[in-house]
Biopython code that builds the backbone (N, CA, C, O; Angstrom):
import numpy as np
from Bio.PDB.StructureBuilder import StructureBuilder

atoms = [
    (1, "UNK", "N", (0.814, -1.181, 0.000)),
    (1, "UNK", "CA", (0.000, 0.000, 0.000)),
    (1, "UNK", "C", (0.865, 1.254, 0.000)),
    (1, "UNK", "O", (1.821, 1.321, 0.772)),
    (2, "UNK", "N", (0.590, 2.179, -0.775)),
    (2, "UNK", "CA", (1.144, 3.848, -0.780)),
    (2, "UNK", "C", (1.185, 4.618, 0.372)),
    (2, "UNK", "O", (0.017, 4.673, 0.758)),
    (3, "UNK", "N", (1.733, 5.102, 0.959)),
    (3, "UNK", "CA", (1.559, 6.208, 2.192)),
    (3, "UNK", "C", (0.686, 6.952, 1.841)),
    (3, "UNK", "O", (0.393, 6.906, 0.646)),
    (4, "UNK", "N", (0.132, 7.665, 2.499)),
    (4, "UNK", "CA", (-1.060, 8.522, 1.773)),
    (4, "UNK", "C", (0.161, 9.980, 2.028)),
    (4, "UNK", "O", (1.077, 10.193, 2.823)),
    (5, "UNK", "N", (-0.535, 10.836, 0.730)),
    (5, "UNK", "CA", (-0.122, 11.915, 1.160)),
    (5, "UNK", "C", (-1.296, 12.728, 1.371)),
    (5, "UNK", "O", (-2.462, 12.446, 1.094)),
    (6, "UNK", "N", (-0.757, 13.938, 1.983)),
    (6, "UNK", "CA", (-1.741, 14.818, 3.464)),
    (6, "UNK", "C", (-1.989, 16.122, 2.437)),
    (6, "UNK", "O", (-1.062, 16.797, 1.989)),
    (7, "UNK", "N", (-3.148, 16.312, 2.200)),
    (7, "UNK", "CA", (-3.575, 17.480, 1.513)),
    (7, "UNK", "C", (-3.042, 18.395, 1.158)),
    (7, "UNK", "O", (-2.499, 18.896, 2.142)),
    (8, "UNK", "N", (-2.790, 19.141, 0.015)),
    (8, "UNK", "CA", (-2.090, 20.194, 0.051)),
    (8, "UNK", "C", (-3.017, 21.809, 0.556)),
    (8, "UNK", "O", (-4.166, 22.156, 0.282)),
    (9, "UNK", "N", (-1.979, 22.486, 1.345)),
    (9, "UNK", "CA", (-2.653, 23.810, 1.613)),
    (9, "UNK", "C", (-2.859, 24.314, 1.040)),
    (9, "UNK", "O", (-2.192, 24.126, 0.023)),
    (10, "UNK", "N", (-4.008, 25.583, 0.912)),
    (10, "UNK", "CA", (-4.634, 26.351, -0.063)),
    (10, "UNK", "C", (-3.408, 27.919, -0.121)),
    (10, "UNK", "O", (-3.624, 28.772, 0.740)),
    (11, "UNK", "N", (-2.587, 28.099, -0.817)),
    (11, "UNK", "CA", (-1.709, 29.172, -0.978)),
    (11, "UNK", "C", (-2.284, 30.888, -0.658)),
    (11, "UNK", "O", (-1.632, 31.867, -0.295)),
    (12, "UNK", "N", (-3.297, 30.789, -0.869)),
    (12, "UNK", "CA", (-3.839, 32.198, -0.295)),
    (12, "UNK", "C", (-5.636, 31.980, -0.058)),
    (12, "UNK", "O", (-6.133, 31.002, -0.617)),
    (13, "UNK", "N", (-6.218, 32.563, 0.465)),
    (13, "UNK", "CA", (-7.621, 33.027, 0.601)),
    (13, "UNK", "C", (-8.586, 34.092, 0.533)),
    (13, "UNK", "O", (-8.574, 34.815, 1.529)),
    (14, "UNK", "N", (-9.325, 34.359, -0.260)),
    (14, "UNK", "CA", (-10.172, 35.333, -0.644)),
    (14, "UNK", "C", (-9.697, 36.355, 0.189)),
    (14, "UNK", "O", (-9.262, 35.971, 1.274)),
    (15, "UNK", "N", (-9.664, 37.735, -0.072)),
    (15, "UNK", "CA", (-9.468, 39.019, 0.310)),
    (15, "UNK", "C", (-10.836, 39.301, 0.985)),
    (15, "UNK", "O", (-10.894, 39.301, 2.214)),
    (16, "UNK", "N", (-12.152, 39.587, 0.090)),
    (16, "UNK", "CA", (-13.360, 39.304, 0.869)),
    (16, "UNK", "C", (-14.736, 39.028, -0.467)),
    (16, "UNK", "O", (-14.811, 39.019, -1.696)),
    (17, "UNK", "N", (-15.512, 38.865, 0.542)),
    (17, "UNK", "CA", (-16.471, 38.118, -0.418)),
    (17, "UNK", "C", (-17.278, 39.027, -0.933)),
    (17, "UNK", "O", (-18.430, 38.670, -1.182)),
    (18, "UNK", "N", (-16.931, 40.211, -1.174)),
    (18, "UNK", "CA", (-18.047, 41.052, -2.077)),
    (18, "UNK", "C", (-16.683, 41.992, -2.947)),
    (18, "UNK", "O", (-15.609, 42.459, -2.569)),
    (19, "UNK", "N", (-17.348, 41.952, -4.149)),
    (19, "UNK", "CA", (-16.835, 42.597, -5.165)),
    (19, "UNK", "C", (-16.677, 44.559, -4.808)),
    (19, "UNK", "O", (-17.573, 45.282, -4.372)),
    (20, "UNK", "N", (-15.729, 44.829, -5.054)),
    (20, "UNK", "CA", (-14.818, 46.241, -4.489)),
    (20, "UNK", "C", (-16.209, 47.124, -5.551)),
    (20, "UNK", "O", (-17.130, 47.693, -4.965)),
    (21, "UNK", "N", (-16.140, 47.098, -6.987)),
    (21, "UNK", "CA", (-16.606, 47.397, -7.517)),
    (21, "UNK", "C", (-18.222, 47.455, -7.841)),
    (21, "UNK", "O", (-19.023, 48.343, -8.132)),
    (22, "UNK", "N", (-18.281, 45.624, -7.573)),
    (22, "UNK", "CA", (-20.085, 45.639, -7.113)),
    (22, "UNK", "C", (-20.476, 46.704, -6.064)),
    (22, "UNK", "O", (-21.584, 47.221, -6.205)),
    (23, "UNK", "N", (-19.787, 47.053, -5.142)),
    (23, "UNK", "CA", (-20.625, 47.749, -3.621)),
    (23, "UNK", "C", (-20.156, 48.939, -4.288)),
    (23, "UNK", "O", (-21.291, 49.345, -4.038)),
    (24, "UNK", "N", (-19.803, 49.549, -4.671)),
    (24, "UNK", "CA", (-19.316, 50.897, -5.017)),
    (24, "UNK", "C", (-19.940, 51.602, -5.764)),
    (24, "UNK", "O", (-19.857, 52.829, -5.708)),
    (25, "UNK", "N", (-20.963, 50.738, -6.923)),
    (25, "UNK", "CA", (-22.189, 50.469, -8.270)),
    (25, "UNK", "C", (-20.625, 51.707, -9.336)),
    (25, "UNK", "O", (-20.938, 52.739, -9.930)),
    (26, "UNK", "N", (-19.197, 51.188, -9.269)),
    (26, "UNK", "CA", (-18.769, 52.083, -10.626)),
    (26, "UNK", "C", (-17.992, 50.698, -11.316)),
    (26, "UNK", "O", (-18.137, 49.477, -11.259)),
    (27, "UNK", "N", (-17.346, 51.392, -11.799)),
    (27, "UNK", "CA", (-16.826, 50.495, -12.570)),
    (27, "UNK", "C", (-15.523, 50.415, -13.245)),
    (27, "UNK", "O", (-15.822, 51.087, -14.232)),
    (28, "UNK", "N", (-14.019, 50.010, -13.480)),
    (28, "UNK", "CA", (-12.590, 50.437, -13.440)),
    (28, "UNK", "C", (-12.497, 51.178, -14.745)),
    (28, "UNK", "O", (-12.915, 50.968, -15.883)),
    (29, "UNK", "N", (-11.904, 51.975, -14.252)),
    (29, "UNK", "CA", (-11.461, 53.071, -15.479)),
    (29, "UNK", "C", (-9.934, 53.007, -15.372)),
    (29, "UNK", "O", (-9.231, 53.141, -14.370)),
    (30, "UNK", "N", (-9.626, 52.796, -16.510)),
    (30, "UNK", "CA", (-8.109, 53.421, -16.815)),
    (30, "UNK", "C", (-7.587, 54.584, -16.104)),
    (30, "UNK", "O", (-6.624, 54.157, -15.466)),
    (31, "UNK", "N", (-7.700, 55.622, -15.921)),
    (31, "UNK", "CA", (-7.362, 57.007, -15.351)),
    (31, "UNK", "C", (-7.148, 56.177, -13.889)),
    (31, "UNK", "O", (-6.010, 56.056, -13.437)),
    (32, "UNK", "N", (-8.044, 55.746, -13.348)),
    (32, "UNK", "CA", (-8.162, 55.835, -11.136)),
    (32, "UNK", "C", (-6.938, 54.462, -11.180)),
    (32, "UNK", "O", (-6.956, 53.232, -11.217)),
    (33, "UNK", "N", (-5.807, 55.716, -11.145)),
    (33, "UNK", "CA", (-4.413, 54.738, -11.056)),
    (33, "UNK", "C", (-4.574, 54.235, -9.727)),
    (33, "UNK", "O", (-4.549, 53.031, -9.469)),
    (34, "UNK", "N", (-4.766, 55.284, -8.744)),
    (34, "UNK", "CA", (-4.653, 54.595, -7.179)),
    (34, "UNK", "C", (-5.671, 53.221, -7.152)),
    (34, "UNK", "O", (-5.351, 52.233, -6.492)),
    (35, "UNK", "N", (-6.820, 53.271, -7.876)),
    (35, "UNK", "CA", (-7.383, 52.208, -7.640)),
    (35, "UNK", "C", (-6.987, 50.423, -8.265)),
    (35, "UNK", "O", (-6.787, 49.336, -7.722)),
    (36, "UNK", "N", (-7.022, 50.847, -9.418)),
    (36, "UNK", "CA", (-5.902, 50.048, -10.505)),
    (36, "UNK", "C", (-4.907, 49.427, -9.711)),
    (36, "UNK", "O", (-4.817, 48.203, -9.808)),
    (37, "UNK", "N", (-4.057, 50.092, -8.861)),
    (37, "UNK", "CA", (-2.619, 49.918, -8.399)),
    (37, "UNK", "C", (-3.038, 48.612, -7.307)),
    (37, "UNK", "O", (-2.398, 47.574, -7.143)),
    (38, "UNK", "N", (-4.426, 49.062, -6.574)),
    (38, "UNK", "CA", (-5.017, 47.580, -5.549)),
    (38, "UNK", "C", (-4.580, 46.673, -6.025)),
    (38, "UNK", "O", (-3.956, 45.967, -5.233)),
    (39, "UNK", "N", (-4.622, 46.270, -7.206)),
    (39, "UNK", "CA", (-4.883, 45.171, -7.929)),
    (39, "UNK", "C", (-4.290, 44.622, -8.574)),
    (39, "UNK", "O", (-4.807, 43.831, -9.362)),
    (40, "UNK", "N", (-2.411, 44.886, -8.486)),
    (40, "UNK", "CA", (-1.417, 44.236, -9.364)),
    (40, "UNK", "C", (-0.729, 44.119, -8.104)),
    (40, "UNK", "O", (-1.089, 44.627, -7.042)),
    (41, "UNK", "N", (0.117, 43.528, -8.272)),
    (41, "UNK", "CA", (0.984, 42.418, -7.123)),
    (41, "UNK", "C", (2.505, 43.680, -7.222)),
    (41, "UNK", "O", (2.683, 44.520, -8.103)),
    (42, "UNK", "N", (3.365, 43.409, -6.041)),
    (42, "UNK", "CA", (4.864, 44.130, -6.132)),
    (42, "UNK", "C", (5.368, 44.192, -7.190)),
    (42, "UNK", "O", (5.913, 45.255, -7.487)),
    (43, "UNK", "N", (5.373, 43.200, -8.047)),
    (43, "UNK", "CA", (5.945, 43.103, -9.259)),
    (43, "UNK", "C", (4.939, 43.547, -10.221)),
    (43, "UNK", "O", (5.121, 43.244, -11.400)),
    (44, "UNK", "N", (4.263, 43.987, -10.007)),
    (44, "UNK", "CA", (3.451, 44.874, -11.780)),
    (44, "UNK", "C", (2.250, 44.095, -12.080)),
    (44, "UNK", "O", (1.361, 44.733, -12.643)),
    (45, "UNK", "N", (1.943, 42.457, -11.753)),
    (45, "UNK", "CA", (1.326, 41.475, -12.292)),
    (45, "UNK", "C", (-0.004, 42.025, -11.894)),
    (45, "UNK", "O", (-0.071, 42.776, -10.921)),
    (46, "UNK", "N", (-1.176, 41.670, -12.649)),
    (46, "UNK", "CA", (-2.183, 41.514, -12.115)),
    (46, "UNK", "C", (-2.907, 40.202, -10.925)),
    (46, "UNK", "O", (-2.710, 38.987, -10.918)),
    (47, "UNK", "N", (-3.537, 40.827, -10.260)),
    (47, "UNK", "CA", (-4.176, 39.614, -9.263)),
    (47, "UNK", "C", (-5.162, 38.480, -9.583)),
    (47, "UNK", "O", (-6.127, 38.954, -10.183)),
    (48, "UNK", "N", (-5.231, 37.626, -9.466)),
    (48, "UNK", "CA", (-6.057, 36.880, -9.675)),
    (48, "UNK", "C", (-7.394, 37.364, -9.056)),
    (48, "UNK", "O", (-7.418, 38.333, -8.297)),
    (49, "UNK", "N", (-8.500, 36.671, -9.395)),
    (49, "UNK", "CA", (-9.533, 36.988, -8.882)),
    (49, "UNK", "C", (-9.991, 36.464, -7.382)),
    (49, "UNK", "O", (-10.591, 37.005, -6.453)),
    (50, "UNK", "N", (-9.381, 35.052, -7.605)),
    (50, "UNK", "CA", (-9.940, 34.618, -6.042)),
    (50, "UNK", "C", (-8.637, 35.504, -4.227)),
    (50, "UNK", "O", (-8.523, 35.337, -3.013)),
    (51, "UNK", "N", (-8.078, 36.306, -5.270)),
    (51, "UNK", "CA", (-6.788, 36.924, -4.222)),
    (51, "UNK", "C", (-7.774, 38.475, -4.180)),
    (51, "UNK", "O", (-8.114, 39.113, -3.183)),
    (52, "UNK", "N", (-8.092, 38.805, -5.836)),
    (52, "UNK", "CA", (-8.423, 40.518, -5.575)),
    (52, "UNK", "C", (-9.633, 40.546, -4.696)),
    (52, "UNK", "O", (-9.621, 41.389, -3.799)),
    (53, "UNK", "N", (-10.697, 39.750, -4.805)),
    (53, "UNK", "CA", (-12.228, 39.453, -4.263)),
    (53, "UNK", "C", (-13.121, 39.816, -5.359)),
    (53, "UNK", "O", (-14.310, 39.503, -5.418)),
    (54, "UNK", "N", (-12.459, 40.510, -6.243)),
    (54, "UNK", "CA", (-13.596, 40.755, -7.171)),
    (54, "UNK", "C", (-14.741, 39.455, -7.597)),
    (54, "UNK", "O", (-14.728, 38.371, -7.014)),
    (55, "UNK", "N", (-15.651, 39.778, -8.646)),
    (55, "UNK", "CA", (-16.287, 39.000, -9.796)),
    (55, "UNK", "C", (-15.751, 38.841, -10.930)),
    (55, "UNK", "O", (-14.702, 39.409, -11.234)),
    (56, "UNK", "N", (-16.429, 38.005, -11.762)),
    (56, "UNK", "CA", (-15.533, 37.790, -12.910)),
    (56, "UNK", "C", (-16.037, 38.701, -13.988)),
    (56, "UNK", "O", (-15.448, 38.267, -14.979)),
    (57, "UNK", "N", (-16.925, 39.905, -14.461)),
    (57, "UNK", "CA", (-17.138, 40.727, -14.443)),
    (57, "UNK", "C", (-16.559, 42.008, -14.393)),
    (57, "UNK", "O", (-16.434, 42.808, -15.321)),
    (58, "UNK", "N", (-16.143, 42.147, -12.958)),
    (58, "UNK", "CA", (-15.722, 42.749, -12.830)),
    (58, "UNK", "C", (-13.979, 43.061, -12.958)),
    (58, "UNK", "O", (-13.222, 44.025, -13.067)),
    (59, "UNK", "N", (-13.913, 41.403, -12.855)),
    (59, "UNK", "CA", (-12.095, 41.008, -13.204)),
    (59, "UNK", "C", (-11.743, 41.752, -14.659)),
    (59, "UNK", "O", (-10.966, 42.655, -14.968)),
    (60, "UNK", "N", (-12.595, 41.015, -15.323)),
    (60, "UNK", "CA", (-12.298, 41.098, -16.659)),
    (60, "UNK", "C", (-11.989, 42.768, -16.900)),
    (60, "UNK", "O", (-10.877, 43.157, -17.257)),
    (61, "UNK", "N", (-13.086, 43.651, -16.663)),
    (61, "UNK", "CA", (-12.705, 45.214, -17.006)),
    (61, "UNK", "C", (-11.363, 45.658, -16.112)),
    (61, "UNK", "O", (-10.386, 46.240, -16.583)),
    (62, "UNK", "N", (-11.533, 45.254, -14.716)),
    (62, "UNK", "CA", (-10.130, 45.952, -14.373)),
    (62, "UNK", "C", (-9.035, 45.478, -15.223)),
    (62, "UNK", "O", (-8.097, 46.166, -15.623)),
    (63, "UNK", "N", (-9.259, 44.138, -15.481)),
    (63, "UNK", "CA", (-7.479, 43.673, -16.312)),
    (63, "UNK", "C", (-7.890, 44.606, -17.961)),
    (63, "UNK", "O", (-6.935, 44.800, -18.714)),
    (64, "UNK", "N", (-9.082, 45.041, -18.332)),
    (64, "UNK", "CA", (-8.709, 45.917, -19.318)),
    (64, "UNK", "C", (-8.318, 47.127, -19.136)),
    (64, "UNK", "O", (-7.558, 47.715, -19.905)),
    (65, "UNK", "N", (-8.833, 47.633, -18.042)),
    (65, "UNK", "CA", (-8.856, 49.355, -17.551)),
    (65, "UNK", "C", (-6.663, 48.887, -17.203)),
    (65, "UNK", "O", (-5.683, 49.336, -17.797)),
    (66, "UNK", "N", (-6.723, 48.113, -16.316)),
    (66, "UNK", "CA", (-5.291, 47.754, -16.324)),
    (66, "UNK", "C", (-4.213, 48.246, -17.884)),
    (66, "UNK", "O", (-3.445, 49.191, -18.067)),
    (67, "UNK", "N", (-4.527, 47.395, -18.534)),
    (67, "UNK", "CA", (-3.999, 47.082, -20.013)),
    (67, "UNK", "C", (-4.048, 48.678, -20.533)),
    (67, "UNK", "O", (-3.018, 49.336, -20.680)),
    (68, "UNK", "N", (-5.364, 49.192, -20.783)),
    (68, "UNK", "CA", (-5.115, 50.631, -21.043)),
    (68, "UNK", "C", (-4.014, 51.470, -20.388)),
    (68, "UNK", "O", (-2.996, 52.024, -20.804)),
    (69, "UNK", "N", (-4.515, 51.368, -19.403)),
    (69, "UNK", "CA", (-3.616, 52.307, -18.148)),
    (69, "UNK", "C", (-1.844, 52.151, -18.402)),
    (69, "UNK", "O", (-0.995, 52.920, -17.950)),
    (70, "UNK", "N", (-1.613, 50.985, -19.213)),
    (70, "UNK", "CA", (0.057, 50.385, -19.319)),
    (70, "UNK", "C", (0.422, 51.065, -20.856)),
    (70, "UNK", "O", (1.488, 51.122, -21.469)),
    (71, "UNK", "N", (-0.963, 51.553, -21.192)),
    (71, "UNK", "CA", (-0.539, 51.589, -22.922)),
    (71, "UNK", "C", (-0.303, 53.028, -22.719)),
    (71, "UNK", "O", (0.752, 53.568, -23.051)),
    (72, "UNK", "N", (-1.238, 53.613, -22.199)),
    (72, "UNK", "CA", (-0.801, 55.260, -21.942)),
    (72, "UNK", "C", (0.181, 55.742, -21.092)),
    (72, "UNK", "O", (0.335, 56.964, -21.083)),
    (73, "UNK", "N", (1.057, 54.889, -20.194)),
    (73, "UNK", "CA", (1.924, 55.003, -20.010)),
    (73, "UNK", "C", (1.470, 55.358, -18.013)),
    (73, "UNK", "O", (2.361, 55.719, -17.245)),
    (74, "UNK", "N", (0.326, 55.201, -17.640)),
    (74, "UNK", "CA", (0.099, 55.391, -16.247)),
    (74, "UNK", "C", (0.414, 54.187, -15.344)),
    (74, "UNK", "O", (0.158, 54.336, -14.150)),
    (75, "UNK", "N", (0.884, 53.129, -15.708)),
    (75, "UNK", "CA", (0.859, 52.039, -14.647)),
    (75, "UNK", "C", (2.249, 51.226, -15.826)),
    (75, "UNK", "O", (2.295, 50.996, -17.034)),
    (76, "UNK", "N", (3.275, 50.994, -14.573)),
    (76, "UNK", "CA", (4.482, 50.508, -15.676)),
    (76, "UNK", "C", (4.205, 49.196, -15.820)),
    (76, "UNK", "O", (3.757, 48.591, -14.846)),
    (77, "UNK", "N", (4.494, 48.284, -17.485)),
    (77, "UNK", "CA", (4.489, 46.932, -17.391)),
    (77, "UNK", "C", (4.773, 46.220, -16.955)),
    (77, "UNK", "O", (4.151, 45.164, -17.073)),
    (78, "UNK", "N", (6.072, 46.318, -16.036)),
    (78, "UNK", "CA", (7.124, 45.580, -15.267)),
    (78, "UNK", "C", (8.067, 46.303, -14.069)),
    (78, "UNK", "O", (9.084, 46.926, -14.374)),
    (79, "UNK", "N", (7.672, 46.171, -12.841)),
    (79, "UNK", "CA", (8.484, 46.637, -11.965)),
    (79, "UNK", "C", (9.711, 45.525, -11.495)),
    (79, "UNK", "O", (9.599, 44.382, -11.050)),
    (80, "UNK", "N", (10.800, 46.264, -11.754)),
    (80, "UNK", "CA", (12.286, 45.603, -11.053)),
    (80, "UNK", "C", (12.288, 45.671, -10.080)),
    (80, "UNK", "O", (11.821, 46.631, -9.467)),
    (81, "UNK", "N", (12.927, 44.471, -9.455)),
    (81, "UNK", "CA", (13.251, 44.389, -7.902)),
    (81, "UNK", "C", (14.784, 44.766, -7.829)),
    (81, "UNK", "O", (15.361, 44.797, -6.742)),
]
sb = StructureBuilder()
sb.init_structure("model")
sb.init_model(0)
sb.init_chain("A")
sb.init_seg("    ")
for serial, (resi, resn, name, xyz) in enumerate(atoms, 1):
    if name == "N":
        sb.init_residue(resn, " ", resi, " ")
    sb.init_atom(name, np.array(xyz, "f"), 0.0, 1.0, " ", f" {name:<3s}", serial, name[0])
structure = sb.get_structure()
């Protein structure tokens, strides 16, 4: 018989269970850098959804309002450590 192996831990857990954007009734714009900025990791990346709390909805426009925001030059593509 195999040893069993012991579950693996869950690496992070929801931020919280209601969407930043649902309770707020707006919606991500390119320009609201401070808000944008919530939502990419030390290194520049964007967050996943089950880390940001958003919806998927709402994921989807910030990673576009994101994408804009990198093309106009307000949020850099890549931060160096």
């Amino acid at each position: 018989m195999r040893p069993q192996r012991r579950p693996l831990k869950p690496m992070f857990r929801p931020v919280s269970k209601t969407c930043y954007f649902c309770d707020n009734k707006n919606d991500a714009f390119y320009r609201d850098v401070d808000i944008l900025s919530k939502y990419l990791t030390e290194r520049g990346k964007l967050m996943g959804a089950a880390r940001s709390g958003l919806c998927s909805k709402h994921q989807r426009h910030m990673a576009r309002a994101v994408k804009q925001a990198r093309t106009m030059g307000m949020l850099p593509f890549v931060v160096r450590a």
